[in-house]
C-alpha positions as CSV (number, residue, x, y, z in Angstrom):
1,X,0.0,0.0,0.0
2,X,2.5,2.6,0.8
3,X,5.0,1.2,-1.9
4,X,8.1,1.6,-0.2
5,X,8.0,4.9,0.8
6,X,7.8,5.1,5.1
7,X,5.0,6.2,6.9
8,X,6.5,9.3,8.0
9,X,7.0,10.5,4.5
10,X,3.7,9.4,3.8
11,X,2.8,12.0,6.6
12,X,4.8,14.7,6.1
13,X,3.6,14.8,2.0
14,X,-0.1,14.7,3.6
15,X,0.8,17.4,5.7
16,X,2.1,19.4,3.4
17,X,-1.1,19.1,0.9
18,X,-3.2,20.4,3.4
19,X,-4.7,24.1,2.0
20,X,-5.0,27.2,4.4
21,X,-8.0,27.1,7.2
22,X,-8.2,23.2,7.4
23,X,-10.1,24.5,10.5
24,X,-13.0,25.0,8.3
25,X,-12.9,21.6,6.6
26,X,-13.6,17.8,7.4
27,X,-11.5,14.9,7.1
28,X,-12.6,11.4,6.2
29,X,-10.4,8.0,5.8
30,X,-10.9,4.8,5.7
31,X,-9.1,1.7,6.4
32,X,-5.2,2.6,6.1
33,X,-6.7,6.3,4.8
34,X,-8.3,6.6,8.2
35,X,-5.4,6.2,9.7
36,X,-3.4,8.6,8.0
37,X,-6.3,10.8,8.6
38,X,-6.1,10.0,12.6
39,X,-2.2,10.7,12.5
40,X,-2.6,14.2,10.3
41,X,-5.6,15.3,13.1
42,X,-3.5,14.5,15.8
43,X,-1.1,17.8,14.4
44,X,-3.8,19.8,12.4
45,X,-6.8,21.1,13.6
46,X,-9.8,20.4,11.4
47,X,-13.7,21.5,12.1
48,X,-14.3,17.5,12.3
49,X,-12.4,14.3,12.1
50,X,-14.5,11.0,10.9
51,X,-12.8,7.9,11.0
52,X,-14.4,5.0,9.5
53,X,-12.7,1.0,9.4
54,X,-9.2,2.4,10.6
55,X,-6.5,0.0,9.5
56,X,-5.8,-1.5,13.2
57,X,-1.8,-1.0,11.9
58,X,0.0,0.6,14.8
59,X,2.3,-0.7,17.9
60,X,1.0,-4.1,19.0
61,X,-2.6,-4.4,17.0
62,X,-0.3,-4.8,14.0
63,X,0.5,-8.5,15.5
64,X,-3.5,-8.6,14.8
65,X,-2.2,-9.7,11.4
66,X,-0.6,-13.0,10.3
67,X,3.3,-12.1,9.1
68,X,2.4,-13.9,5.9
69,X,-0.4,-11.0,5.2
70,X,1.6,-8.2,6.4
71,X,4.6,-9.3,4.1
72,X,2.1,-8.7,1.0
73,X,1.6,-5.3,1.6
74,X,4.4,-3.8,4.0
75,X,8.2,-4.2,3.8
76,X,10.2,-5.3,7.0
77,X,11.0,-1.5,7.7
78,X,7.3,-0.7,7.3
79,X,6.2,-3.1,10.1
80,X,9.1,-2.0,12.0
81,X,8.2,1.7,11.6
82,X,4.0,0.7,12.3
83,X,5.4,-1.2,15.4
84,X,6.6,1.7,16.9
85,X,3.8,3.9,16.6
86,X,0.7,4.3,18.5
87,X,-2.6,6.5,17.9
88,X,-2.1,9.9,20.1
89,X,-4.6,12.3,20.7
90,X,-6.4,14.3,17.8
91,X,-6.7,17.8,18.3
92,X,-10.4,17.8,17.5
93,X,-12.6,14.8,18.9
94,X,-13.1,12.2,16.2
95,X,-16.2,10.1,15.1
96,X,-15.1,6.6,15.0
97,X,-17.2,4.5,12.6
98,X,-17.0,0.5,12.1
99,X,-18.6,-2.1,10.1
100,X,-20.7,-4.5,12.3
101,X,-19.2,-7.8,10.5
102,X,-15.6,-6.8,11.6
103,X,-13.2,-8.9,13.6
104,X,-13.6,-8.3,17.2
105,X,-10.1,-7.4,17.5
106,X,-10.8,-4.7,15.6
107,X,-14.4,-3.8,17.2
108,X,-12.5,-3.5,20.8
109,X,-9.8,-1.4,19.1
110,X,-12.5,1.5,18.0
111,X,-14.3,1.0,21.4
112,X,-11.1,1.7,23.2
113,X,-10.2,4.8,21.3
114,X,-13.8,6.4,21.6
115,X,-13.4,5.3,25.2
116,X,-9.8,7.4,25.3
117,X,-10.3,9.8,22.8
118,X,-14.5,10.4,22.8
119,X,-16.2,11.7,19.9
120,X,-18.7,9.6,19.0
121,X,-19.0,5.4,17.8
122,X,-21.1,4.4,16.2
123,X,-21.7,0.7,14.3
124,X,-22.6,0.6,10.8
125,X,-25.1,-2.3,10.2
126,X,-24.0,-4.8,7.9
127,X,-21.1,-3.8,7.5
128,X,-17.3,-5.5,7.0
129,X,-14.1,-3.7,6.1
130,X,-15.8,-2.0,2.8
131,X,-17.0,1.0,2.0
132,X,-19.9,0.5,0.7
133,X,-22.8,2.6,-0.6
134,X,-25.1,1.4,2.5
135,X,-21.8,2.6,4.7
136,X,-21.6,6.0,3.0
137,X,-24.9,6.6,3.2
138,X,-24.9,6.0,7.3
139,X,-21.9,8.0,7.7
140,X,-23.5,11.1,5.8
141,X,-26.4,10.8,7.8
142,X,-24.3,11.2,11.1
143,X,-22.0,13.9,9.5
């Protein structure tokens, strides 16, 4: 996913594509998006934060994974880099969303950060990891 470019670059390019007043705007990611989009609100203020499936990637959830999965998608550095990180505090209270049919790994993981962070959960019937057009459609209707 991130080719094999490090997270931090990954961040700092995102950060740096981010137009004046992001105050005024809303940010929305999914999976591994809302996860970047947790780590950019955690240094840039924006008027909401809406996190739907995030990618369960950081410090010890990414041992969530099996190796043999992770190696498709992430180089050795890349894990190492994930490994090391952990979801801080966003500077504007984020809605968590998650599809119902996810792992309960995952489930805990959102409940945890709403639990630490607040904002707002909220379970989207139906649901796995996909965006879907019924998932859309429930977060626009909260947003």
């Amino acid at each position: 996913t991130f080719g094999k470019e490090t997270f931090a670059n990954i961040m700092a390019r995102a950060v740096d594509q981010i137009v004046i007043n992001p105050e005024q705007d809303i940010i929305l990611g999914f999976s591994i998006g809302g996860l970047v989009a947790w780590k950019l609100a955690e240094r840039v203020r924006f008027k909401k934060v809406v996190i739907c499936s995030i990618a369960a990637l950081l410090g010890k959830n990414l041992s969530l994974y099996p190796v043999a999965e992770l190696e498709k998608i992430f180089t050795l550095d890349q894990r190492a880099e994930l490994s090391g990180e952990d979801y801080g505090e966003p500077l504007e209270l984020p809605i968590l969303f998650y599809g119902s049919k996810e792992t309960e790994q995952v489930i805990q993981l959102y409940k945890k950060l709403n639990k630490k962070f607040g904002g707002g959960l909220f379970e989207v019937n139906g649901a796995g990891h996909d965006l879907s057009d019924d998932y859309l459609k429930q977060v626009k209707g909260m947003i």
